[in-house]
C-alpha positions in Angstrom: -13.1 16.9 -6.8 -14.3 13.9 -5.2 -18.3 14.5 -4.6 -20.0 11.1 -4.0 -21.2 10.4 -0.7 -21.0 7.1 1.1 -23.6 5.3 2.7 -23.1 3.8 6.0 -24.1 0.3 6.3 -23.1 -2.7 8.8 -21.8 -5.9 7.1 -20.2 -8.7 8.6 -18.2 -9.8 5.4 -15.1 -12.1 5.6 -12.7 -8.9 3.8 -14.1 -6.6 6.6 -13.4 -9.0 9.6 -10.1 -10.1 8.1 -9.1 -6.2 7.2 -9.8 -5.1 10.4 -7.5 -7.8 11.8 -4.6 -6.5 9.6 -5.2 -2.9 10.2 -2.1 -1.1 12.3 -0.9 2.0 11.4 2.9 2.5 11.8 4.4 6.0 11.6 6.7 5.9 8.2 10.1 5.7 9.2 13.0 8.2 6.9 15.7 7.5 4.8 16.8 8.6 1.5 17.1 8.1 -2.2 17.3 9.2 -5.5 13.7 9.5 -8.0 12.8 6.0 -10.0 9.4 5.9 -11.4 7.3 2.8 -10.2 5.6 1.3 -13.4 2.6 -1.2 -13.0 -0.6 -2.5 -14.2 -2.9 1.1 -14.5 -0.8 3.4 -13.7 -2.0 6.4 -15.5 -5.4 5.4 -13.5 -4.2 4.8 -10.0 -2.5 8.2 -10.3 -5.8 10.4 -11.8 -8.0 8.7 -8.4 -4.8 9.1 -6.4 -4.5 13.3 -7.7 -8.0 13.5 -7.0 -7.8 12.7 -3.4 -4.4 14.5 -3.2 -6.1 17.7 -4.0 -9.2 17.1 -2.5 -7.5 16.8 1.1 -5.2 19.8 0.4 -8.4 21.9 -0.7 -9.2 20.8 2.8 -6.2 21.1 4.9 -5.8 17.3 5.8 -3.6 16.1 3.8 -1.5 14.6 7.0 -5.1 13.0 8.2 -5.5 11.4 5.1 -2.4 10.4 4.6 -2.1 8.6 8.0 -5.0 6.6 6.7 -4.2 6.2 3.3 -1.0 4.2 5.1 -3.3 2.0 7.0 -5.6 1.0 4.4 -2.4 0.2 2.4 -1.4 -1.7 4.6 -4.4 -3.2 6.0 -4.4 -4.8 2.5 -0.6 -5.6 1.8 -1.9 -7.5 5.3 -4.7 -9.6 4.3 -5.5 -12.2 1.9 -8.9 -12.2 2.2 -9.1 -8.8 1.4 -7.1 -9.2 -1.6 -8.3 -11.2 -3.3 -11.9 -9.4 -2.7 -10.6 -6.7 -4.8 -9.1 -8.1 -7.4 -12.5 -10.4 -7.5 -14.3 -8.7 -11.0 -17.2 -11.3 -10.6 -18.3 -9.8 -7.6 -21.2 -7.3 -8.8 -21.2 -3.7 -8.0 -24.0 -3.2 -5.3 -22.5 -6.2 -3.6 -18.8 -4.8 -3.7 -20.0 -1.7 -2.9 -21.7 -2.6 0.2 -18.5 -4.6 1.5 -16.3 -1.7 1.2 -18.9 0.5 3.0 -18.7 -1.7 6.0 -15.0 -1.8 6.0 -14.9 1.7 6.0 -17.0 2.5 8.5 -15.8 -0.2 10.9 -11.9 1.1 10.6 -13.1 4.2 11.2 -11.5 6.3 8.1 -12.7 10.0 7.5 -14.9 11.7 4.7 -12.2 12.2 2.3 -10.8 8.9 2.2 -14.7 7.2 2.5 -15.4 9.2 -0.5 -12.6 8.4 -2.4 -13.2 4.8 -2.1 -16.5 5.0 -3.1 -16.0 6.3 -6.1 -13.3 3.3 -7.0 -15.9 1.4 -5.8 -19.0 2.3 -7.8 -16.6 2.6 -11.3 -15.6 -0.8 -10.5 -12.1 -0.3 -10.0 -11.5 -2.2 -6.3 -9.0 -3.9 -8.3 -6.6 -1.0 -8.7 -7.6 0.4 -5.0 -3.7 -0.7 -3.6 -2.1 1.1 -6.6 -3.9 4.7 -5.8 -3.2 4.3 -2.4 0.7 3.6 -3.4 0.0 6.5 -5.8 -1.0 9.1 -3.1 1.8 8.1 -0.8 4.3 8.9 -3.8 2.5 12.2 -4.3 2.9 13.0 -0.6 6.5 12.1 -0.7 7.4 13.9 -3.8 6.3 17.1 -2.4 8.4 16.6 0.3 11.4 15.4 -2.1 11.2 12.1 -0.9 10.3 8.8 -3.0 8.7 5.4 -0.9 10.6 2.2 -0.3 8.6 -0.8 0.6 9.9 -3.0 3.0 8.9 -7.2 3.3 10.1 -8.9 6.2 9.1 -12.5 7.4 8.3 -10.3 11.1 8.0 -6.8 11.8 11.2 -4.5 12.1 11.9 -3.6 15.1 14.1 -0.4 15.9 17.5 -1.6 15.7 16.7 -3.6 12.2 15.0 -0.2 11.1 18.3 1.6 11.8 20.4 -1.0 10.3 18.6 -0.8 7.3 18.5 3.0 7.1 22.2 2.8 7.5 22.6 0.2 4.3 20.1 2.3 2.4 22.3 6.0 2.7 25.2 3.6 2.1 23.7 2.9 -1.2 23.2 6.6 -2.0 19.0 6.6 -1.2 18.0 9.4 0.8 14.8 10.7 2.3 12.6 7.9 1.6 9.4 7.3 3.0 9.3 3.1 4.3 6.2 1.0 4.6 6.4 -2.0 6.1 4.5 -5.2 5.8 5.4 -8.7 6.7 5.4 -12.0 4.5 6.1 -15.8 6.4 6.5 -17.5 2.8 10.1 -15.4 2.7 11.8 -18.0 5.7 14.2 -15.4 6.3 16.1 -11.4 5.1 14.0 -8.7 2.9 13.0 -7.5 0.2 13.5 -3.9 -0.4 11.2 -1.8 -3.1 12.4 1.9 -3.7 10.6 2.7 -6.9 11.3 -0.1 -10.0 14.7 -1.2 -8.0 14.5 -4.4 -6.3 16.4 -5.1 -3.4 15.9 -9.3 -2.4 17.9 -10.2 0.4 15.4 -12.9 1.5 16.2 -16.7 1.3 12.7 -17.0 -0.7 14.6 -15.2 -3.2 17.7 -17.0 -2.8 16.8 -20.5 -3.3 15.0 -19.3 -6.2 17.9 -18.0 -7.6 19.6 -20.8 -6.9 17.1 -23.3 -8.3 16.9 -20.8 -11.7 20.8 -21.4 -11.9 20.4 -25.3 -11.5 18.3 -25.3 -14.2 20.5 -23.3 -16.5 23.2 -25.8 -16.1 21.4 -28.5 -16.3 
């Protein structure tokens, strides 16, 4: 059970102003698809923080709460730079980290459960990993409801008729009831790029010139 509690302080950090710039939380939008396990760096880690939480919220009822904000500090980060790279930052000492992510709590507003969460990541030094237990706990939520999570890169936001399209291509490929999160990316130029667990989907022309440069070289 998650049991520290989080001191509310006002900071006017560069992560907390750009964060709550990116913050927007869209509604998940379903499709389906069959179970892949998503590997990455600290796993087994991300997904003890990310259990904790889990049953912490479902001791208290709140799981859809929770997971609402989960979504929107996901992708409040898959939004912003600046907060990035605060996280993945190890030089930054603890007190100092601490007190950032305070502030950026407070100021988007998130409730006890999720304040509390991140506090403890916080105070073990583990900002770094912060986007994989939030990834974690939307997995979790999705499993229970036999779902798995595609995430979906697009140079703009989708709007409905490009959400449809794509739920059409996805049930084409056999994926069903899948949970989408959405964030956008301008380096891409143009297409997607499609994540359902450790299958990659790159449509974008990013990822085609790349290809194409990778084959030049081959036969050169």
């Amino acid at each position: 059970m998650i049991c520290t509690d989080i001191t509310r302080r006002k900071e006017s950090d560069g992560p907390v102003l750009a964060a709550k710039a990116a913050f927007k939380v869209r509604r998940n939008t379903r499709v389906t698809v069959t179970q892949v396990p998503r590997m990455g760096p600290m796993e087994g880690v991300a997904q003890r923080y990310a259990r904790a939480l889990y049953d912490y919220a479902s001791e208290q009822g709140d799981i859809p709460s929770v997971l609402t904000q989960v979504q929107g500090l996901h992708e409040a980060i898959l939004q912003s730079h600046e907060l990035r790279t605060f996280l993945a930052d190890s030089r930054l000492d603890k007190q100092r980290s601490l007190k950032i992510i305070e502030a950026l709590m407070k100021q988007l507003g998130f409730g006890d459960s999720l304040r509390r969460l991140v506090g403890v990541v916080a105070r073990n030094h583990r900002l770094s990993i912060l986007p994989d237990i939030l990834y974690a706990f939307i997995q979790m939520d999705a499993q229970v409801r036999g779902e798995v999570v595609a995430e979906v890169c697009s140079v703009q936001p989708l709007n409905d008729a490009q959400r449809d399209q794509l739920k059409s291509r996805l049930a084409e490929a056999g994926y069903r009831h899948v949970s989408i999160t959405e964030r956008t990316d301008p380096s891409l130029i143009g297409g997607l790029v499609v994540r359902v667990g450790s299958v990659l989907f790159d449509t974008s022309i990013a990822g085609r010139l790349a290809r194409l440069e990778n084959a030049m070289k081959g036969a050169a």
